[in-house]
Every structure is written in structure tokens, then in C-alpha cells.
N, C-alpha and C positions, 0 to 999 in steps of 0.2 A: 504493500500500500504506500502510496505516498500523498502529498499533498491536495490531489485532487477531490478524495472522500474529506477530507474535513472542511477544505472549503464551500462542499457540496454540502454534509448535513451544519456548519455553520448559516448558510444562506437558507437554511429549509426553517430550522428553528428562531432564526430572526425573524418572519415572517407571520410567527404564530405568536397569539397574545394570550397571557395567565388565564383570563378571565374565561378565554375560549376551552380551556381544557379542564377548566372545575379548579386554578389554581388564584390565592389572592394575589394580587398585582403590587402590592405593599409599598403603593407610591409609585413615584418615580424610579425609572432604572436605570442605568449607566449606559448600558447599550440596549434594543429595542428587541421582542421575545423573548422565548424561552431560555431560562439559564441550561448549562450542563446535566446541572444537577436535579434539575426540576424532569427534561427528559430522561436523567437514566431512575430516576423515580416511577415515573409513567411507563417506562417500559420493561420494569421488572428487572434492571441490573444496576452491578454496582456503578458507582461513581467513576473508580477509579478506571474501572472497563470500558465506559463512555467515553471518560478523556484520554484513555490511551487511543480508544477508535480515533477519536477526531486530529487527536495528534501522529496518527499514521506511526505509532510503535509497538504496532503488535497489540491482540488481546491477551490481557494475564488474567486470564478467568476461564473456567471451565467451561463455560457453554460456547462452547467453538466445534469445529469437525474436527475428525480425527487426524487432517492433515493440516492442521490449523490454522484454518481460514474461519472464519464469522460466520455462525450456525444459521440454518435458516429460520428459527424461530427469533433468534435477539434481531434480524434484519426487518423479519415480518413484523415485529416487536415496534423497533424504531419508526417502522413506515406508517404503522397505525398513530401515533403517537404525533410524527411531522406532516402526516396527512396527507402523502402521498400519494400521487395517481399511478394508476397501471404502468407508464413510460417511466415516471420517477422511482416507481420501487426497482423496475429490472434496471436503471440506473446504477439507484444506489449497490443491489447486489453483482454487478458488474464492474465497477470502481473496487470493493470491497472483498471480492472474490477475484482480481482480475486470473483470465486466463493464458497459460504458456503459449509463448509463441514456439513453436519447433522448428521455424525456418524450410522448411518442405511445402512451397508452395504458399506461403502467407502470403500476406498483405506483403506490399512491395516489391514482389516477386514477377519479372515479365511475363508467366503465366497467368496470376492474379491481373491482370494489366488486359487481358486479350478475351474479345468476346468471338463464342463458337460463330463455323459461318452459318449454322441456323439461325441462330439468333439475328444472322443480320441480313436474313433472308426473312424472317417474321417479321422485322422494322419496315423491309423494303415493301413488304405487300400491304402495310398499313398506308396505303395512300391519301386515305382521306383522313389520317391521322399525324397529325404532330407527333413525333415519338425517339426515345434516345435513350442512351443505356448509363447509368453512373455508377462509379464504385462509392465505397465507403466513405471517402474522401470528397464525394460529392464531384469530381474529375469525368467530364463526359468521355464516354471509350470508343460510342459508336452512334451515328444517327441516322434518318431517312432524310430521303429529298427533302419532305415537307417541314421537318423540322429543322432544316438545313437552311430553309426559306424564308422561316417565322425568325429564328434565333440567332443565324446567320456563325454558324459551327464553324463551316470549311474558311471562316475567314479570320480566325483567332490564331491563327499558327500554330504550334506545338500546344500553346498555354489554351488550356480545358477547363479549368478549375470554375465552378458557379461560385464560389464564394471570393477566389481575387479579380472575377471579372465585376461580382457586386459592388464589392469594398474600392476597389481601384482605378473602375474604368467608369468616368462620367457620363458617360452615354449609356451607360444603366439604370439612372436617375430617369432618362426620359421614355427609358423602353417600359419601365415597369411603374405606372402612375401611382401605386401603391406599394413604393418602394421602401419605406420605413416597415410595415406588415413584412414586405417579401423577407429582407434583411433580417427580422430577429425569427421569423420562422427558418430561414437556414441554419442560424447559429446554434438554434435550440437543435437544429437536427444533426449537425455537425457534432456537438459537444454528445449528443446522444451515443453517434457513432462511433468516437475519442475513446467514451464510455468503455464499449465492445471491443476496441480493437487497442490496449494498454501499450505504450512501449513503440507505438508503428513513427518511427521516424519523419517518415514524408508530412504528417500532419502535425507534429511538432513545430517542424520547420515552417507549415503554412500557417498554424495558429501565429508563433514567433513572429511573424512577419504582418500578418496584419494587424497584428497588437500594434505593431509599432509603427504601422503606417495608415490607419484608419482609426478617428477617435468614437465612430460608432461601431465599430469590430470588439474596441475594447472596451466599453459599457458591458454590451448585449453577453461579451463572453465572463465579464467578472458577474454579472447576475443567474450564471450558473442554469438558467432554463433548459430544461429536456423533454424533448416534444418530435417525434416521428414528421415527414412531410409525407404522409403514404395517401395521404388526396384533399381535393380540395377546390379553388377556382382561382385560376392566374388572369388577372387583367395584362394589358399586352399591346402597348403604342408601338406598331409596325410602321415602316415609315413611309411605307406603300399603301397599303392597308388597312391602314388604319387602328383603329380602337378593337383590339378582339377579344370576346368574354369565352377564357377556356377554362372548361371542368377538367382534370385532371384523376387518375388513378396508378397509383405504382403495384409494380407486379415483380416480387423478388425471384428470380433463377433460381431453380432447385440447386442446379448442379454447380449453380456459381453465388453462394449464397450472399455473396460480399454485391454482389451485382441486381444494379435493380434496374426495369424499366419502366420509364414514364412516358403517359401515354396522352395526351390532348384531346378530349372529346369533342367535339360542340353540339349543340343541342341542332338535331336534323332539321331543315329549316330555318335555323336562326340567321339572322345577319352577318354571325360569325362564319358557320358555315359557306356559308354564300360565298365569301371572302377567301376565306382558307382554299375553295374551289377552284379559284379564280389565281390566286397564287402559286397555288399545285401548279395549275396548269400551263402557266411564264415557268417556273421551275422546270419543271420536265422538259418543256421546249430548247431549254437554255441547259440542259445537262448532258455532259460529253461536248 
């Protein structure tokens, strides 16, 4: 464990106030929620066990597994107690259990990097769909004409990344009108993945880097949010095209579980479709 889990359930128990858990508020406090002591009270352990959790040294208490990582009961324990949602508890037992990397094929690995040609053979026949494949990293690996058209891939050079194109490139601001929304739903989903994938270098380095060169990269990441982007509705100022309202759903690879693809719906019919048709269609004409 390191750092990450305590400044994760530090941010969960600042948030939550005495009065909400059956506890008195005895005034003013120095800093804002739950003390230590008050959650390893509520969650049926000792003190000293909470604050070794939070200070990433190890638990010196029995209710751990046998290979001494943090039981699932003191986890489930904690998460009732900070009030966690379904994303935040597999967080927390993901930071708190992290799992070995064995180097055979992880994350960072030019396997890990490469999506099958089915895969991009089921992007290609998605014609009237927007659609693209990301890693863990949030790094696009692969896409179809149509999303090639709307998001403009093939013109990024090497760099893929959805999150240094957000943070970095100004012409993000006008592509995505709800671009503060877009921004802290990546981060939450990024930190999520951070979560999952302990130790992966490549994302170190990308966190590292927009910390230090976007002052809303490092807000949104020091507020510690954990949130899935597995679907939802992207607004979308095309500069052809205009305004386009797209529902979105992600659909994780069995076989590539780090790999997921996103898929652009629009409602059949709509104006968005209309559009996206009509784009398809200069794309294709204009490919090769």
C-alpha cells in the first residue's frame, strides 16, 4: 500500500459529518468530518489499525487474510461506514489489496497495446456508428471511419491519450460544450483505473505530467472521485456539423479485459443522426 489508500479514505471521511452517523459534533472541528477514531469506532476496529490503514504501514491487527492484505469484512466494514458507492468500494479494495503485476503480458506490454483484427473488423462494420477502442489509460488503440470523422483520430499523431488531448489541447474547450462535466468524468474514471492497475508506469508519468501542466487536472485529481464512464450522453461541436447529441455505451473485451469499446448511438431519426449520415458519407468518399 502506499499513499494512494489514505488519501483516498482521508477524502471519503472528510466529506461525512458526526451528526450524519449518530455521532455529537462537539462544536467546532479543526478539520471538516469524521475523525480516525470516530470511523474505526463505527467500523468495529481498533484505532491503531485505522491509522496504520490510512498511513499505508501495514495492518497490525488480526482481521487481515492470511496473506496479509485487509480482510474483506474491515473493507466492507469501512465502506458502510464512508458511505461508499459500488465504484468507490471496488476502489477502495483495489488500492488496499493492490494486485501483482507478473510482467507476462500486463499493462505496458506491446501486446497489451494491440487490438485483435476482429475487433477492428466489428469497429469497421459499425458504420453508422461512432466507435473506438481505449485501454486502461484511457489511450485510443483503434477506430472506425466514422469516429475518425466526428473526433478527428488519424490527425493526432502518435499522441492518443483522451485525457492530454482534454487537459492540453485548447481546441477541446470548443469541441466538447460541456467540457468542465467531460473533464472531471474522465478523471474520476482514470483514477478509477490507476485504482486497478497499481504500479503501471505509463500512467504515472501521464498523471505526473498533467498535475503539473493543467491547474484543473490537479483539482479534479487531488478530490480523489471514482466513477466508471461505461455510458452516458456526449455533446459534441463538430466543426462541420455541427452540435451533435450522442448517447454512448462501453462494451469491455473478454479477451482483452484492459480494452474497452465505445460506441456512439444516436437516437434513429434525430438530427444527430441525420448529420453523423451525412459525414459518414464525405468520410468514406475521402478514404484511401
Amino acid at each position: 500500500m502506499d499513499g494512494e489508500l489514505g488519501d483516498f479514505l482521508r477524502s471519503r471521511r472528510a466529506r461525512i459529518q458526526p451528526e450524519e452517523v449518530g455521532l455529537p459534533s462537539y462544536g467546532r472541528r479543526r478539520v471538516p468530518g469524521l475523525r480516525r477514531e470516530e470511523v474505526a469506532q463505527l467500523a468495529g476496529v481498533s484505532v491503531d489499525y485505522y491509522v496504520r490503514l490510512e498511513q499505508g504501514r501495514g495492518p497490525g491487527d488480526p482481521s487481515r487474510t492470511r496473506s496479509g492484505g485487509v480482510s474483506d469484512a474491515v473493507l466492507d466494514a469501512i465502506a458502510r461506514v464512508l458511505r461508499l458507492d459500488e465504484s468507490e468500494h471496488a476502489y477502495l479494495r483495489a488500492v488496499a489489496r493492490p494486485r501483482r503485476q507478473d510482467g507476462r503480458g500486463g499493462p505496458g506490454t506491446p501486446a497489451a497495446s494491440r487490438v485483435r483484427p476482429g475487433v477492428q473488423l466489428l469497429l469497421d462494420g459499425m458504420d453508422r456508428n461512432p466507435a473506438y477502442v481505449l485501454d486502461h489509460r484511457m489511450e485510443v488503440l483503434a477506430w472506425n471511419v466514422l469516429a475518425d470523422a466526428v473526433l478527428g483520430f488519424g490527425g493526432q499523431g502518435d499522441d492518443l491519450s483522451v485525457p492530454r488531448r482534454l487537459f492540453l489541447d485548447p481546441a477541446s474547450r470548443e469541441l466538447y460544450p460541456d467540457w468542465a462535466d467531460v473533464t472531471a468524468q474522465t478523471v474520476a474514471h482514470l483514477r478509477l483505473q490507476a485504482g486497478h492497475h497499481p504500479g503501471d508506469p505509463v500512467t504515472g508519468e501521464l498523471v505526473a505530467e498533467l498535475t503539473r501542466a493543467s491547474d484543473r487536472f490537479r483539482h479534479l485529481w487531488a478530490d480523489h472521485l471514482v466513477k466508471p464512464c461505461d455510458h452516458g450522453v456526449k455533446l459534441l461541436r463538430h466543426p462541420v456539423a455541427g452540435l451533435l447529441t450522442l448517447p454512448y455505451e462501453t462494451l469491455t473485451i473478454p479477451a482483452a479485459p484492459d480494452q474497452t469499446i465505445v460506441a456512439y448511438s444516436p437516437e434513429p431519426g434525430s438530427e444527430t443522426a441525420e448529420r453523423l449520415a451525412l459525414l459518414g458519407s464525405w468520410a468514406t468518399s475521402h478514404t484511401g
